[in-house]
MARFIRO-837755 format. One record per residue (C-alpha): x, y, z. Coordinates in steps of 0.25 Angstrom, whole numbers, padded with zeros to 4 digits, always signed. Layout:
% residues N
XYZ
...
% end
This chain:
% residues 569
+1224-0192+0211
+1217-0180+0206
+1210-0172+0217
+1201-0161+0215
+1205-0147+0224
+1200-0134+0226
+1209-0122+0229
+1203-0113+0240
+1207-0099+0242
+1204-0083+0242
+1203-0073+0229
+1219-0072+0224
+1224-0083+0233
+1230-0090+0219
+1221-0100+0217
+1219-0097+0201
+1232-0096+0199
+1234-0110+0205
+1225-0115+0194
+1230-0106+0182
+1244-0109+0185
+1240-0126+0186
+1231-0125+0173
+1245-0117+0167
+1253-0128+0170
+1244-0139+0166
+1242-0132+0153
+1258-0131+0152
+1261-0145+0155
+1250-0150+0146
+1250-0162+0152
+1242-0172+0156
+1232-0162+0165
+1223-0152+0157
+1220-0139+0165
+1205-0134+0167
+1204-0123+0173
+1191-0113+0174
+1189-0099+0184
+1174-0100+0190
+1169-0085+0187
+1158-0079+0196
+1148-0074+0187
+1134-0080+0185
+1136-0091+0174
+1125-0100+0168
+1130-0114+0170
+1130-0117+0156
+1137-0106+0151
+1147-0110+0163
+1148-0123+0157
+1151-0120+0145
+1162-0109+0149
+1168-0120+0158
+1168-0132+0146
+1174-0122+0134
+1185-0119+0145
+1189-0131+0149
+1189-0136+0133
+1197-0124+0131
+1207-0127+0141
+1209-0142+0135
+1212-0139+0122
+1221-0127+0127
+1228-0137+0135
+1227-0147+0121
+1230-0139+0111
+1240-0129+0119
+1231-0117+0116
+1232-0105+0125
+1219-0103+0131
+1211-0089+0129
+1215-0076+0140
+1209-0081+0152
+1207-0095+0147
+1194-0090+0141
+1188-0103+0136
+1188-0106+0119
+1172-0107+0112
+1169-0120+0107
+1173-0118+0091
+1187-0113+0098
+1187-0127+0107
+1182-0135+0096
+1192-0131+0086
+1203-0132+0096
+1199-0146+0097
+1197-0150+0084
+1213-0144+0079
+1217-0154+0088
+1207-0167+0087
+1203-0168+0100
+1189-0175+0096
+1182-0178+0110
+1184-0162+0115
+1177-0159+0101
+1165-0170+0104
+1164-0162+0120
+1164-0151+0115
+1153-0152+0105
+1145-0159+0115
+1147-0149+0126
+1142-0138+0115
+1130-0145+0113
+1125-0148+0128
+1129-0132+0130
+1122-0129+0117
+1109-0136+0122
+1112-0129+0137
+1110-0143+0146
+1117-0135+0158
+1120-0147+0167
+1125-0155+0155
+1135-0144+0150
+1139-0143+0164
+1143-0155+0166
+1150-0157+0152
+1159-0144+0156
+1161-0149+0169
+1165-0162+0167
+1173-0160+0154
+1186-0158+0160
+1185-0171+0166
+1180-0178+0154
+1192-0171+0145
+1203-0178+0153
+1196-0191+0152
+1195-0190+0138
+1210-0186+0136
+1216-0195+0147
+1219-0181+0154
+1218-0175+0167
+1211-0159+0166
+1214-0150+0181
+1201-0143+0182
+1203-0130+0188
+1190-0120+0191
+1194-0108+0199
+1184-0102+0209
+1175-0115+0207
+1166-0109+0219
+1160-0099+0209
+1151-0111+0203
+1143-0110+0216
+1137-0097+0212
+1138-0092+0199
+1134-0104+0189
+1120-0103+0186
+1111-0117+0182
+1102-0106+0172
+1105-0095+0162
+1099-0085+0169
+1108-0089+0182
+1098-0089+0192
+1099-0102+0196
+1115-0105+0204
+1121-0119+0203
+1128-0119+0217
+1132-0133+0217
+1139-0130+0203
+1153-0135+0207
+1146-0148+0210
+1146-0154+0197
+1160-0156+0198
+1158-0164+0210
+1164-0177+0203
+1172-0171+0193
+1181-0165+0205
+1185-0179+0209
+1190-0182+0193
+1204-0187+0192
+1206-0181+0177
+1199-0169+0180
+1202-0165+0194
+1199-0151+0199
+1206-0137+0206
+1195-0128+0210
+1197-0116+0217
+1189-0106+0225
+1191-0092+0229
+1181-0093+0241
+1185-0102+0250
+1174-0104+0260
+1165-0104+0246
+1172-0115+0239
+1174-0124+0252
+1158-0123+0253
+1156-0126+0240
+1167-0139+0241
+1160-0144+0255
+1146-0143+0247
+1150-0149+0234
+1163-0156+0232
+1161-0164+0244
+1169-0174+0248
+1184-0165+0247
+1181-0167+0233
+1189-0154+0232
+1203-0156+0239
+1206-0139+0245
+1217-0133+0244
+1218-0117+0250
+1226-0107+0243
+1230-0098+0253
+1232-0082+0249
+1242-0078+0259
+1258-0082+0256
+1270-0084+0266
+1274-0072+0272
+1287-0073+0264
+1278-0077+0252
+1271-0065+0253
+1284-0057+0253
+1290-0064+0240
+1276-0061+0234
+1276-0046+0237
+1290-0046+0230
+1285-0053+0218
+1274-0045+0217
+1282-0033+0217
+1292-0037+0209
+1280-0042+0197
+1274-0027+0199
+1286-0020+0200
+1287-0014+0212
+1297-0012+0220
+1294-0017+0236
+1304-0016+0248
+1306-0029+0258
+1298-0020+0268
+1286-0016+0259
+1286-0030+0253
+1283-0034+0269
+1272-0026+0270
+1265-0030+0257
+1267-0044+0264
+1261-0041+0276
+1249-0032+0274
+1245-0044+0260
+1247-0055+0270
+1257-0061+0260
+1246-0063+0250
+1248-0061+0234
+1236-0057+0230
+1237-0044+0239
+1251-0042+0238
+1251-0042+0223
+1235-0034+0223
+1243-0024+0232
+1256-0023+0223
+1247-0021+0210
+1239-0010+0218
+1234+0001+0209
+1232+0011+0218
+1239+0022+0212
+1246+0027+0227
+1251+0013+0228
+1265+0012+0234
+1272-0002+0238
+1286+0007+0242
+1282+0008+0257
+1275+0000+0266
+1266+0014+0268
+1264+0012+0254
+1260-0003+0255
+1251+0000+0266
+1242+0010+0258
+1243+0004+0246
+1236-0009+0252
+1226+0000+0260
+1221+0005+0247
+1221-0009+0238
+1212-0014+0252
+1202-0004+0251
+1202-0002+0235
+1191-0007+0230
+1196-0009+0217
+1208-0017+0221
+1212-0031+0222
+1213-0033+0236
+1198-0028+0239
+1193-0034+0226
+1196-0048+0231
+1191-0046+0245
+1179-0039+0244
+1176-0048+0235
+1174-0060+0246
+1169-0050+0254
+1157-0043+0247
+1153-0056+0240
+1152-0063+0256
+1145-0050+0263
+1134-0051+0251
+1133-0065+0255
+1132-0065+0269
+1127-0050+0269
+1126-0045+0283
+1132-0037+0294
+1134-0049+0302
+1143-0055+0291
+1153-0042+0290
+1153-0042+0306
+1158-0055+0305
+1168-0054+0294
+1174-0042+0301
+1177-0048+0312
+1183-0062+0307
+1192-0050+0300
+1196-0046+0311
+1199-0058+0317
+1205-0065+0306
+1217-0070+0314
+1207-0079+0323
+1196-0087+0322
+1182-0083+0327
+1170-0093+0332
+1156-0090+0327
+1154-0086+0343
+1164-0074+0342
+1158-0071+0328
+1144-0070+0333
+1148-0063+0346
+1155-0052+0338
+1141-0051+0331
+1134-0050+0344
+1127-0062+0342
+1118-0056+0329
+1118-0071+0323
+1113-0084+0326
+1123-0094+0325
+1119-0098+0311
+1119-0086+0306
+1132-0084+0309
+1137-0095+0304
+1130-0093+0290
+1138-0077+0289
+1150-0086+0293
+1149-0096+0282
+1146-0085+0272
+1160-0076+0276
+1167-0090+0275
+1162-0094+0261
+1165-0080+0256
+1178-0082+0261
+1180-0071+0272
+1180-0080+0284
+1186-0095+0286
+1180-0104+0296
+1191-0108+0308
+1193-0122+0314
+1178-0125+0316
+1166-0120+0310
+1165-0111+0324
+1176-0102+0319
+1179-0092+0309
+1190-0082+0304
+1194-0070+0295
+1201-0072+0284
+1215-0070+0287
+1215-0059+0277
+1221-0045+0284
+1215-0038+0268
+1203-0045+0268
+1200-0039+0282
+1206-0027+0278
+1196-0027+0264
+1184-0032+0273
+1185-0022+0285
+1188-0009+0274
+1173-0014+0269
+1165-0018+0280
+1171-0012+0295
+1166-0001+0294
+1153-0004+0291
+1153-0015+0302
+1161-0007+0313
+1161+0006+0307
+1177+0007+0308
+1182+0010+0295
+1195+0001+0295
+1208+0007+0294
+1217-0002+0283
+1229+0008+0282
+1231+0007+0296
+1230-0006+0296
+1239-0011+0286
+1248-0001+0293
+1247-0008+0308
+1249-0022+0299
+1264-0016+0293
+1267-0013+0307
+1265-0025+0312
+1274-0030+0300
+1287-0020+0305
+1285-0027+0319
+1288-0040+0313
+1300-0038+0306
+1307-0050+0309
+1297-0058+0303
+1298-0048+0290
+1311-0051+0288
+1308-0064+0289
+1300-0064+0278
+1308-0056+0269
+1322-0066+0273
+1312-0078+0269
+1309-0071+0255
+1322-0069+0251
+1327-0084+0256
+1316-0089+0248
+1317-0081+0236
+1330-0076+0233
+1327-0074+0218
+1316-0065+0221
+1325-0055+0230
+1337-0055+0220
+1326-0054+0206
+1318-0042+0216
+1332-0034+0216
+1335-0034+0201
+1320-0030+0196
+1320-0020+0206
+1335-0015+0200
+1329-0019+0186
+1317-0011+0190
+1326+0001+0193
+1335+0000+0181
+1346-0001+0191
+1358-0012+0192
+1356-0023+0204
+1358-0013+0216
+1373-0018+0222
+1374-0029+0214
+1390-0031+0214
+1390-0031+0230
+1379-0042+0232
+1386-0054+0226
+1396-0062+0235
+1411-0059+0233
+1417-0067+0220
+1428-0076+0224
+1436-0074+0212
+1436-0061+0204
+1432-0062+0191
+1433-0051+0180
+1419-0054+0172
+1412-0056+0185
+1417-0042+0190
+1411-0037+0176
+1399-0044+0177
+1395-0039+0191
+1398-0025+0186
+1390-0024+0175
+1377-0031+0181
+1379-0022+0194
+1377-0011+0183
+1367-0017+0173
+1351-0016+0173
+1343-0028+0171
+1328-0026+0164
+1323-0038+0168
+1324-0050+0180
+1319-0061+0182
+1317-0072+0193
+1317-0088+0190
+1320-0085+0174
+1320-0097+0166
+1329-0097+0157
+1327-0104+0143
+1337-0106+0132
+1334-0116+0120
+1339-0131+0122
+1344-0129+0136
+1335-0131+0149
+1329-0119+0154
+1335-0113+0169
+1329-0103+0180
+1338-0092+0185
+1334-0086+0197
+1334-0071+0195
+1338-0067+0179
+1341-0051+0176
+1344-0047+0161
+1347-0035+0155
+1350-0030+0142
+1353-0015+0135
+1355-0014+0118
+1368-0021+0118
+1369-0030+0129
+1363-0040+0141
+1366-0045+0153
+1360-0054+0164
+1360-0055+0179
+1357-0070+0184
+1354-0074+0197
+1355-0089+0203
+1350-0089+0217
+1350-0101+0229
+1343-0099+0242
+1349-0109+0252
+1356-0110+0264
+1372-0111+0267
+1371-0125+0267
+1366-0126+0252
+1371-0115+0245
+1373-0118+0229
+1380-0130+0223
+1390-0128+0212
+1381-0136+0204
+1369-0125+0206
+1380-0116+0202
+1384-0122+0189
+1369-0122+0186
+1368-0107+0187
+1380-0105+0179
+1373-0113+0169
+1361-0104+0171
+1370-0090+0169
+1376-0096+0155
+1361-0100+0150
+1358-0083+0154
+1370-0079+0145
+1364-0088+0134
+1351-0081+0135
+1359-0067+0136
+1365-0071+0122
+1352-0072+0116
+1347-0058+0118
+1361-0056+0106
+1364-0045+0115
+1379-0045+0121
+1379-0051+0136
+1385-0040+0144
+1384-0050+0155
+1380-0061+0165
+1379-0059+0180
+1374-0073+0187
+1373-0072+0200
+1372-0083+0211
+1364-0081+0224
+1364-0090+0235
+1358-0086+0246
+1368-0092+0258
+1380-0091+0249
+1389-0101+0242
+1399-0113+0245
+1413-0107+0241
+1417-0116+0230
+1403-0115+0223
+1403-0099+0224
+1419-0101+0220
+1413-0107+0207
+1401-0098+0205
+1412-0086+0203
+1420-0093+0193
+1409-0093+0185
+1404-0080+0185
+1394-0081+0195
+1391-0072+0206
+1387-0073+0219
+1380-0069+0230
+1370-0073+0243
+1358-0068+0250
+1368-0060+0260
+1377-0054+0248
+1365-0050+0239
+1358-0043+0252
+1368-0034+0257
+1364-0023+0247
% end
């Protein structure tokens, strides 16, 4: 049931790491499906170097995933001796026959011929091996323009992609391509796998809002830094919840960076906007200078300028042509329109009569710091306008909130793990620990101890989701897991958590569970042969607990607490 799909989105929008995670796992399971997977570069290439570039990795990606051989830093692909001997140590006589073979129609240089043997050897190695290989090619577009019929590379093969047009229909060697310019690659699919031979998929760039928040949180937390609620809201906004800029602004190099005011934010993303240097114009300009030089005109920037600025709606060719005083015949425009779409700084609307900006406020910003004052000799005035945008954010309160309550009933592992490495990162105890729990219904004398020593104790190192291994027994996931240790002695902080409402707060069974979870910890304590000064675990349910479960919970040395109790300080 095999179909064949191409994955369609922007620069940074995840695409490769769709495919490298894939070929990861396939690799992992080392199952039934090989993974193939190849990155289209765009440099000139001569197609028979390209062909043999293209056969040695995929050979060298087959008898990785054979022999369980890591494969070279960035999967460099192996030279012939290195594949030949990798094939002979383990007697896989017909990969030694093609690859002989293959040597000899390259050594002879029949282009076509080697072409179509690296081409179709993925296809013809799972029918050999009663397999399936996933033949993945990122940034496949780029076979339009740089693959060269001759050595000298004058002479471009545009209709390269083409010779897979009946290989993308295989059922043991379907394919996942992608394509960074989307208007480029849907050309390119319309022209040559005809028939929907290609199945699209989109991969947008943007998140939720509330996504977009947890990123920011994540981001900050990987880097180090420490971001309040409010600063973490204006990251979201002014990135349009998008991961690419929030974690290109968070690993700003700018040496006055500052992410411990929104002031701070605002500047620091005025700078990464207009540094040439940087990430974020890097990406962009990259679209945009590489479609101006194709289209090359004043008209063409006219018109990309205001489909900036009236992103939000859609355009007809009329208003188009009317904003450029009627310069340009009907077909004329409609040629600087289809170049701006193909180069992925426009979209066509519901009919071919319509057009838009890409709903992109740093792309406008990027595009307008380049081109509007050259075009309406305003220079724009970024600063300023990321200001007005924050301002717009401090009107919308409500809906901030919002967001930020939506974050924690989503992720309540991330709050509670954000509070520990930032404590962890201060070399300070949990700030308030002993008040934040829910009262213990019978007093014990250990838990007293216990909840005075770890609302004193430091912890060098936290965790989220740890998985936790010990030998013979089935591995577990605790939530949030903090350890610390001196000369002497260790101790740990453990953290089960249950986001759900009144009506399904935790079962005695789920508590049991974690008690086993808390017993597996002391077992990995004892290994460090280091005396266990002690064990906090702690069980956080965000709507609280039924009474005879909780009753149970403290008898066992577990603490408490909810989403109420842990939030009051």
């Amino acid at each position: 049931m095999a179909k064949s799909r191409a994955l369609l989105g922007r620069r940074k929008s995840g695409k490769s790491a769709i495919m490298q995670r894939l070929f990861n796992i396939l690799w992992s399971q080392n199952g039934a499906v090989i993974p193939f997977y190849f990155e289209m570069q765009d440099y000139e290439q001569w197609l028979l170097e390209f062909a043999d570039v293209y056969y040695r990795t995929f050979v060298s990606q087959y008898l990785s995933f054979k022999t369980r051989t890591i494969l070279d830093q960035n999967n460099q692909p192996w030279g012939f001796d290195q594949l030949i001997r990798m094939a002979t140590e383990i007697g896989d006589q017909l990969t030694l026959e093609d690859i002989n073979s293959f040597k000899k129609c390259l050594a002879t240089e029949k282009v076509e011929q080697t072409m179509n043997w690296a081409f179709s050897a993925p296809g013809s190695f799972a029918g050999n091996n009663n397999a399936f290989v996933l033949v993945m090619i990122d940034e496949i577009q780029y076979m339009t323009k740089y693959i060269y019929r001759d050595k000298a590379c004058q002479y471009l093969i545009r209709r390269l992609p083409g010779a897979y047009h009946g290989l993308v229909e295989s059922k043991i060697a379907p394919m996942l391509v992608s394509g960074s310019y989307v208007g480029w690659m849907v050309q390119m699919m319309q022209e040559i796998f005809v028939g929907g031979r290609l199945k699209r998929t989109e991969i947008p760039s943007k998140l939720m809002p509330a996504e977009g928040i947890e990123a920011v949180y994540r981001y900050a937390d990987f880097y180090q830094l420490d971001i309040t609620d409010e600063a973490a809201a204006a990251i979201n906004q002014l990135t349009q919840s998008d991961p690419f800029y929030i974690a290109s602004l968070l690993r700003s190099d700018w040496e006055s960076r500052d992410f411990n005011s929104v002031e701070g934010i605002i500047r620091t993303l005025d700078y990464e906007i207009k540094n040439r240097e940087g990430e974020l114009f890097g990406t962009w300009s990259e679209y945009i200078f590489s479609t101006i030089k194709e289209v090359n005109d004043q008209y063409a920037k006219k018109i990309l300028l205001f489909l900036s600025k009236e992103r939000h709606k859609e355009c007809t060719r009329v208003e188009i042509s009317n904003h450029l005083g009627g310069q340009l015949s009907n077909g004329e425009l409609e040629e600087k329109l289809r170049g701006l779409e193909y180069g992925d700084l426009i979209t066509k609307g519901v009919s071919n009569f319509r057009y838009s900006g890409i709903p992109d406020d740093i792309l406008d910003l990027i595009f307008r710091e380049l081109y509007q004052e050259e075009i309406e000799q305003v220079k724009p005035d970024i600063s300023k306008e990321l200001h007005d945008k924050v301002a717009a954010l401090e009107k919308e309160k409500k809906s901030l909130r919002g967001a930020l309550n939506e974050l924690k009933g989503r992720l309540l592992e991330l709050i509670i793990y954000r509070e520990i490495n930032q404590a962890r990162r201060q070399a300070k105890p949990l700030t308030h620990f002993q008040n934040r729990l829910r009262p213990i219904t019978n007093h014990e004398e250990p838990m007293e101890q216990i909840l005075t020593a770890c609302s004193t104790s430091q912890f060098q190192t936290v965790w989220m989701n740890y998985s936790l291994s010990l030998p013979q027994t089935t591995v577990v996931e605790l939530d949030v897991f903090a350890r610390g240790s001196d000369t002497d002695s260790c101790w740990a902080l453990v953290f089960e958590i249950k986001n759900r409402d009144e009506k399904h707060t935790p079962t005695l069974t789920e508590a049991q569970w974690f008690v086993t979870k808390v017993e597996k910890v002391r077992q990995l304590l004892a290994e460090m042969d280091k005396k266990i000064q002690f064990v906090c675990p702690v069980y956080l349910s965000a709507k609280g607990f039924e009474m005879s479960v909780e009753e149970w919970l403290h008898k066992q040395g577990i603490f408490t607490a909810d989403l109420a109790t842990w939030e009051v300080n």
